[in-house]
MARPAGU-678383 format. One record per residue: x, y, z of N, C-alpha, C, O, CB in turn. Coordinates in steps of 0.05 Angstrom, whole numbers, plus 5000, padded with zeros to 4 digits. Each point is the difference from the previous one (the first is absolute). Glycine has a CB too. Example, Ala and Ser with C-alpha at 12.3 -4.5 7.8 and 13.67 -1.06 7.14 Angstrom:
<atoms>
526448865156498250245000501850245000502150005013494149775012
503150444961501650245001498550225014501050225004501449654953
</atoms>
This chain:
<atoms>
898657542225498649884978501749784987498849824988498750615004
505449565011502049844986499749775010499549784988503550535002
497349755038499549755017498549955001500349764998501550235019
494950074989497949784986499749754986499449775003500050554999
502049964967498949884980502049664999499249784991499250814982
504949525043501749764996499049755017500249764993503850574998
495149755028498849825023497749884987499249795009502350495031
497249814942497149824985501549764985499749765005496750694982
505549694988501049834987502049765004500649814985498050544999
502349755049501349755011498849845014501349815009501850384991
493649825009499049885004499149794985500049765008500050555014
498849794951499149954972501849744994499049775000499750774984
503949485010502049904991500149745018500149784988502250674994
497749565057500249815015497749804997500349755001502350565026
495049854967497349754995500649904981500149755003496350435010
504449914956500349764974502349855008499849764996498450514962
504249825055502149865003498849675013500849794991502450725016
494849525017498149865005498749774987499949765005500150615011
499049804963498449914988501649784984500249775009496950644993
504049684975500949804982503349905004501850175004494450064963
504649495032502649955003500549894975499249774995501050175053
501450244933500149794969502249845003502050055013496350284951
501049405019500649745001501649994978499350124980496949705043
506650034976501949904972498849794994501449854987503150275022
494149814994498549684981497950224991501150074980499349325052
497750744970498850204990500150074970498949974978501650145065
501950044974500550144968501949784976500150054976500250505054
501449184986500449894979497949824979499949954976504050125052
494349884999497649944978498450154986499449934978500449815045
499350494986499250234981501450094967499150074978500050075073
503449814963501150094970501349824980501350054979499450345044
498649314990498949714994498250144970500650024977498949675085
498050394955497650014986500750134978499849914978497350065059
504050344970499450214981501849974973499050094979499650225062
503549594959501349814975498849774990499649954977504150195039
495949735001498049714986497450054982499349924978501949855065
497650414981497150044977499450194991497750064995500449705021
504350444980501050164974501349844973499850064976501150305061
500149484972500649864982497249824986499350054977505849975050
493949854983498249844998497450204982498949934980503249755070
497750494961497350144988502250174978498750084981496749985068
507150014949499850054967500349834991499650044976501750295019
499249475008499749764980497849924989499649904978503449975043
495550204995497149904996498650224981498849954979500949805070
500850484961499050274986500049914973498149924986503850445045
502249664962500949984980500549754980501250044979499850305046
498649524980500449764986497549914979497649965003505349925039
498850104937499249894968500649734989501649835008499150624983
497349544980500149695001497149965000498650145014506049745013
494449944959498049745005499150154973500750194986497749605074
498449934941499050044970496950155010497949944989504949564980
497650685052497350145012497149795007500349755002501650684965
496249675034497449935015499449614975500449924977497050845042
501449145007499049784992498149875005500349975024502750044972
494849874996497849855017501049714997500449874979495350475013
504549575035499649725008498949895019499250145019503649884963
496949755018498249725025501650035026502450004994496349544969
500850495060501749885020499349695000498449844989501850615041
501749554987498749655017497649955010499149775004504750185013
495150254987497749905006497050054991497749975009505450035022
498250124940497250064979500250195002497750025009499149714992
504150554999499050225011501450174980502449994998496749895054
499250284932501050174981501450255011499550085022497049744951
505750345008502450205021501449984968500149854980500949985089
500350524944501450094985502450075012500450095022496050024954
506049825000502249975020501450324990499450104978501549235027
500550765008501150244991501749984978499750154981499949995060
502249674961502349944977502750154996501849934984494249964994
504150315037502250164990501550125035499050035023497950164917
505949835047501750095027500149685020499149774997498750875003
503749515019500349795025497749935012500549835017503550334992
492949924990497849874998498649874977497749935000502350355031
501349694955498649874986496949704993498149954985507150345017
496349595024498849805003497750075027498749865015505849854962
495850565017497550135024497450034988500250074976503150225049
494649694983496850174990501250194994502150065011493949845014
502750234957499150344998499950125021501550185008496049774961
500649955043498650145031503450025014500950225003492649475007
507950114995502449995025502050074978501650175010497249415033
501850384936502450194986500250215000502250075010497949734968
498450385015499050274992500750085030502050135007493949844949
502049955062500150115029502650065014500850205013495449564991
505449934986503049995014501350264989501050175014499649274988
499450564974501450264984499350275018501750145011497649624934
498950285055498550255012501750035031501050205009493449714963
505549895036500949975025502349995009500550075023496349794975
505450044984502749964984500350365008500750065023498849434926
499850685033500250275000499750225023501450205003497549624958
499150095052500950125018500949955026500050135020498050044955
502949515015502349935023503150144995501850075015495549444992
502450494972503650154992499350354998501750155009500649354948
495750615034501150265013498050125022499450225008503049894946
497149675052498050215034501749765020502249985012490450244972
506149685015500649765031502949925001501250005022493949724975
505850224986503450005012502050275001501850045016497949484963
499850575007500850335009499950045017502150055012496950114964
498349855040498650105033501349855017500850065023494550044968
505049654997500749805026503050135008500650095022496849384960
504050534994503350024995499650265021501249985021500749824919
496850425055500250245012499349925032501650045018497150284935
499249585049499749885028503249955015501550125014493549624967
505050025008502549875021501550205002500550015024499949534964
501050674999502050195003498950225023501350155014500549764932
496250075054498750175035499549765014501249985021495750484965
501949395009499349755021503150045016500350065023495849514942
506350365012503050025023499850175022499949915023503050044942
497250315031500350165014498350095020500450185016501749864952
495549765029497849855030497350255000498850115019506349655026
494550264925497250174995497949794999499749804985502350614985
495949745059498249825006497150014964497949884995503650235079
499750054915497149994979501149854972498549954980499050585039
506549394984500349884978499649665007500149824983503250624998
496349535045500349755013497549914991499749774991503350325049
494350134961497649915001500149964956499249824986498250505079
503449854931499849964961501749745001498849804992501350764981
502649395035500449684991498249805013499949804985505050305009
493349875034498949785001498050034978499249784992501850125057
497950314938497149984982501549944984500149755000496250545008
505849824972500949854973500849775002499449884980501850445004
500349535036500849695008497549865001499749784988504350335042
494050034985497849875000498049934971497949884999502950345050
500349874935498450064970501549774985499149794991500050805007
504949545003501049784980499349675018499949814984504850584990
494949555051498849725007496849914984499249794990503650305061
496150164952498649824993500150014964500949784995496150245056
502850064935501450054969501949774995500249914977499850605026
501049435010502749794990499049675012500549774993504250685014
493549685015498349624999498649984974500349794988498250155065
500350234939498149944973501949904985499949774992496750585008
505449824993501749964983501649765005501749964983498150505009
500149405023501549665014497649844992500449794986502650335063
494449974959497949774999497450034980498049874999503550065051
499650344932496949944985501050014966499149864982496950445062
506149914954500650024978502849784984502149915010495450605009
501749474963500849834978503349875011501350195008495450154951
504349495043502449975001501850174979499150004976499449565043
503250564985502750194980502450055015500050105022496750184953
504749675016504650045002499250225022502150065010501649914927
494250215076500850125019499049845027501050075022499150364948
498249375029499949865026501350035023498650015020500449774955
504550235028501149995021500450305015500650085022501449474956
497350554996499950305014498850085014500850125020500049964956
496149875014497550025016499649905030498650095018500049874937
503449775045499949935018501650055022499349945023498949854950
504050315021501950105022498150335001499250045022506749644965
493550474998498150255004497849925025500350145021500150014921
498149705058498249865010501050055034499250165017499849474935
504050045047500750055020501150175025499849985024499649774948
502250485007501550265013497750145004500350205015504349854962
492949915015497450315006499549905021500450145020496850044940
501749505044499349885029501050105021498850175013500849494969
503250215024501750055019501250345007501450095018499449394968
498150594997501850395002497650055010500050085023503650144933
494349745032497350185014499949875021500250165019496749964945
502949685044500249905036502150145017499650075023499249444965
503750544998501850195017499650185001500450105022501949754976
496750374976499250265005498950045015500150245006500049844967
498249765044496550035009501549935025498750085020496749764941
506850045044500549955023503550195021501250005022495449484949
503150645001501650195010498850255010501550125016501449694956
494650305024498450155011498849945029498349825004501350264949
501650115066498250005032497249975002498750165014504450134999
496149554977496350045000499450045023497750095000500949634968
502650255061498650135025501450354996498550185007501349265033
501650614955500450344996498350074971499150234997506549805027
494149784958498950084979496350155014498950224999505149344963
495250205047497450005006499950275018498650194993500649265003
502550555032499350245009501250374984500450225012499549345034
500350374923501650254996497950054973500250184983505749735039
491949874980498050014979497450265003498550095017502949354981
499150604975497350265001497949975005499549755000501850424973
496350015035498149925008498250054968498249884989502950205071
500550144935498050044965501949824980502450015005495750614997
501049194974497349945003499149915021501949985014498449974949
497249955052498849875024499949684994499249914979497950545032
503649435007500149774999497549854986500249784989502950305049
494750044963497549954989500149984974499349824985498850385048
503150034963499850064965502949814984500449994976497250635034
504049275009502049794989499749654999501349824989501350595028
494249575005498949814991498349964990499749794988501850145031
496350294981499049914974500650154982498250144992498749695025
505450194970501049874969500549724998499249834984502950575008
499749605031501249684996497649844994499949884979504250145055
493649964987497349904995498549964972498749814992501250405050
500650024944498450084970502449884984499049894980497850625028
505549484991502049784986500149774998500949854982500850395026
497149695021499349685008498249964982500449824983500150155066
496450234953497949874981501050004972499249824985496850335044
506250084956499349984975502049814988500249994976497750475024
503549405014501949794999497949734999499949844980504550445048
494449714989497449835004498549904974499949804987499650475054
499150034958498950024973500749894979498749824988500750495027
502849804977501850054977499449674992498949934979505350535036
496949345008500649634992498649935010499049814987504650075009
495350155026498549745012497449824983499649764996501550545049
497549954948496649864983501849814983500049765003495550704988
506549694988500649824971501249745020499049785001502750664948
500149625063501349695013497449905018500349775008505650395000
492549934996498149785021497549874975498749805003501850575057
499349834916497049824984502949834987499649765002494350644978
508249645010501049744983500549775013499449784990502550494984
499349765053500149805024497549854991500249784989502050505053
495049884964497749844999498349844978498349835004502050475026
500749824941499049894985502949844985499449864981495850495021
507549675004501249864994501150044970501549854987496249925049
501050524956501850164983503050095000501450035020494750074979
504549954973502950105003499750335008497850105001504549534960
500250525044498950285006500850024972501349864984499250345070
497850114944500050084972503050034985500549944977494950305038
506249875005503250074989501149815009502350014990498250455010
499349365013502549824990501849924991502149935011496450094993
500549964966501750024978502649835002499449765003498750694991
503449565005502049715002500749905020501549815007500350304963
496850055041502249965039498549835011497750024995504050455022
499249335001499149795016497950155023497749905001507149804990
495650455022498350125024499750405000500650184985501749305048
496650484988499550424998502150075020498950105019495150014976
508649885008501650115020499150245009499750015024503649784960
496250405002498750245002498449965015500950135019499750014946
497149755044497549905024501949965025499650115022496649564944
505950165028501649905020500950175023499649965024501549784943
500150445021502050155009498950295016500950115020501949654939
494250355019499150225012497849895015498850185012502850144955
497349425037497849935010501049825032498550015019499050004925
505749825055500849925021501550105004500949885020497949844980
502850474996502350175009499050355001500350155020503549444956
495750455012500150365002497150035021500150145020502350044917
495449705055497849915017499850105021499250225008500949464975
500850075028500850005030502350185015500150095023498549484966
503350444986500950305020498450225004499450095023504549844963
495450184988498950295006497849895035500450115022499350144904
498249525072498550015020501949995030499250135020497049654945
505850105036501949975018501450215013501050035022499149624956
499850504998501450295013498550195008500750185016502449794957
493650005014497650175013499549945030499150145019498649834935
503249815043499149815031502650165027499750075023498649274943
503750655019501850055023500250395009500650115020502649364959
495950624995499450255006497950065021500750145019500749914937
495549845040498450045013500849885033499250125020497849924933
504149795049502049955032501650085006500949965023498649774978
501750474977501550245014502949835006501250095020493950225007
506049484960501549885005502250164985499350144981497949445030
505550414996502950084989500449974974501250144985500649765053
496949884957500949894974498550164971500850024976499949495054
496650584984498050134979499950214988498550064980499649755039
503950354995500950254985501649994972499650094978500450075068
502149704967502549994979498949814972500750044977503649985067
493749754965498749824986498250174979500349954976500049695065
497950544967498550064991501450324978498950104981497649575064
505650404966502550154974500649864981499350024977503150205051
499349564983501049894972496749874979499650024976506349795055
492850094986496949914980500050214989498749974980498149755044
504050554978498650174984502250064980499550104978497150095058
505649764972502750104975499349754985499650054976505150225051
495249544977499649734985497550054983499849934976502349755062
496050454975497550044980500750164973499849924976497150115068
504050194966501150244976502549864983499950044976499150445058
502949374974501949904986497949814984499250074978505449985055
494749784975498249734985498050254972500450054976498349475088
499750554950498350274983501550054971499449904978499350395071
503049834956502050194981501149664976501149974978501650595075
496749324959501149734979497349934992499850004976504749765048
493850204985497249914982499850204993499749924976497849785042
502350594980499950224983501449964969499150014977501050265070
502349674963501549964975498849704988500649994976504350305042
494349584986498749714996499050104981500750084977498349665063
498550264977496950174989500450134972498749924980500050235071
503550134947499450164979500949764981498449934983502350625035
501849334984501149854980498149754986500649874980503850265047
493649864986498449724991497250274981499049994978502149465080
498850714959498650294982500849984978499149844984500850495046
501649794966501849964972501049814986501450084981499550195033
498849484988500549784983497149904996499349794991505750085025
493750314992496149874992500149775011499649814985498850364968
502249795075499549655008497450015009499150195013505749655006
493249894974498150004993498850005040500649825016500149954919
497650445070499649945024496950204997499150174984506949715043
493149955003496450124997498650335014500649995024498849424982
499550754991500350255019500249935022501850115013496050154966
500249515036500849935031502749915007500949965023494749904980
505550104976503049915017501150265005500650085022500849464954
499050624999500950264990500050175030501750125013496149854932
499249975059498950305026500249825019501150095020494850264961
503549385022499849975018503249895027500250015025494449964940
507949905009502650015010501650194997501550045019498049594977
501050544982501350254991498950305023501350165013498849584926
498050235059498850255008500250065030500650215011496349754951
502349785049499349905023503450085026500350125021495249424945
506550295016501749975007501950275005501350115017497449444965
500750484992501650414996498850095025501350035021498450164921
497649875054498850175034500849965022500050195016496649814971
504549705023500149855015503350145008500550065023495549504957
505850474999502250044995500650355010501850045017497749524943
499050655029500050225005498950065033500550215012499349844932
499249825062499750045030501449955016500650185017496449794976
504149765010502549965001502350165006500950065023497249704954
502950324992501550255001499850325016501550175009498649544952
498150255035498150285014500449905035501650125014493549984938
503449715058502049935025502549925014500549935023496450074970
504250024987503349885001501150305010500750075023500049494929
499050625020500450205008499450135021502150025011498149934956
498450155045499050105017501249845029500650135021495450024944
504349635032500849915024503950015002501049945022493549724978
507150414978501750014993501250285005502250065011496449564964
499350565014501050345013500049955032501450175011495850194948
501449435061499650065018502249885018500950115020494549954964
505449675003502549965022502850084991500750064977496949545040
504250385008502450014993501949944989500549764999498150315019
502850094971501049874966503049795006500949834985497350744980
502549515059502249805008503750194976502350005008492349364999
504650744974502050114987503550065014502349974989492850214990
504149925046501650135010502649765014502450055005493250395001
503149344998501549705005502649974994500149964975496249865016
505050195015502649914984501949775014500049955024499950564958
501349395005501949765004500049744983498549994980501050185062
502049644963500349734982498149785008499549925023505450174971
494349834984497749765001501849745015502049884992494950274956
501749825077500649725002499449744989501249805009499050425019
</atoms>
């Protein structure tokens, strides 16, 4: 029975060894991140000052309320408040996890490999907003080196993983069916969510309703030409059964639950400052997204009890 059981676990141990090879640019960019935008989101959390809420004109006629207070100040309501919310539980959920990540990611655990590409994958896209939509403030350079270390670490994480051992060491529960269409039903409610408002203002040459000081909707941008097309991209390579669609379609899902858990905190925080918003936004982005979010999680998990945890790895990061 001894020997069995030792002969499973040295088997066990030889597939993740396989699997994941952790990378020293990895983790120096990882922990790049997890000081930077720990830093960055208490600042943001915490920071005081201004003469609070204001109504004024943008440039282009368009009535908005500016937040006024803290290191957003010169934000809407709508993107101050949110950032704050979001601020929070970047400093005690998402950089915590991350920080805890990399310290197994070292030691070549295939499920901390898969939590840093989803949180890398979260602070990228979080810190483009924060480069291209929100207000200029003294943390700019931060944001932007944050920005750059999530880029480049999540391309190495993702590329330090065997996706041809990954793919053949992949579960069959959930069923590949049931992992595209979610991705599918994310596609539409991503769809949903922007397309009508960005395609009638296109057409009638309206401003969008939120606006508000900002030159363009980065927000459209980013989940409409970037997140978009991945989620469909990764549906696509799954259903061809290609190498890449397994591991692709994990991290989409750690990235979903990491991203989730920050519009959660958004969400309640704009709850609570009474920011003025309509039930269809309420149910239809808050609600929508949470569900969207818990399933997610619910298949993360499940597919996470199922592979091998890689733990047993040991040695120095090249």
């Amino acid at each position: 029975m001894t020997t069995t059981t030792t002969g499973v676990r040295s088997s066990a141990a030889q597939a993740a060894r396989a699997l994941v090879t952790p990378r020293r640019m990895v983790m120096v960019l990882g922990w790049t991140v997890v000081v930077l935008a720990g830093l960055a989101a208490a600042i943001g959390l915490f920071s005081a000052g201004g003469t609070g809420n204001s109504d004024v004109t943008s440039l282009r006629g368009q009535s908005t309320n500016l937040y006024g207070l803290g290191l957003y100040r010169f934000d809407s309501v709508l993107v101050g408040v949110g950032n704050r919310g979001t601020d929070a539980v970047t400093l005690f959920l998402e950089v915590p996890a991350l920080a805890f990540a990399l310290t197994s990611y070292r030691r070549g655990s295939l499920r901390a490999a898969i939590a840093v590409v989803g949180i890398l994958g979260w602070t990228l896209y979080y810190y483009a907003s924060m480069c291209l939509y929100t207000a200029f403030n003294r943390l700019f350079p931060v944001y932007l080196v944050v920005f750059t270390a999530s880029l480049f670490g999540l391309l190495m994480a993702v590329g330090s993983v065997d996706r041809g051992e990954f793919a053949r060491s992949f579960p069959s529960r959930p069923s590949r069916i049931a992992l595209i269409s979610y991705l599918g039903a994310l596609a539409v409610a991503l769809t949903l969510a922007w397309a009508p408002a960005m395609v009638a203002d296109a057409i009638s040459g309206n401003l969008p309703a939120r606006l508000g000081p900002y030159s363009t909707e980065v927000t459209w941008a980013l989940d409409l030409g970037v997140v978009l097309p991945t989620v469909a991209a990764t549906a696509v390579l799954l259903h061809r059964r290609a190498d890449l669609g397994p591991l692709a379609a994990v991290g989409m899902l750690a990235l979903n639950v990491a991203l989730g858990l920050a519009l959660l905190g958004q969400s309640v925080a704009q709850l609570l400052a009474n920011v003025p918003m309509t039930p269809g936004e309420q149910v239809g982005g808050m609600v929508s997204f949470a569900v969207m979010t818990a399933v997610a999680g619910v298949l993360l998990g499940r597919l996470l009890r199922r592979l091998p945890s890689g733990d047993a790895v040991r040695g120095r990061v090249p």
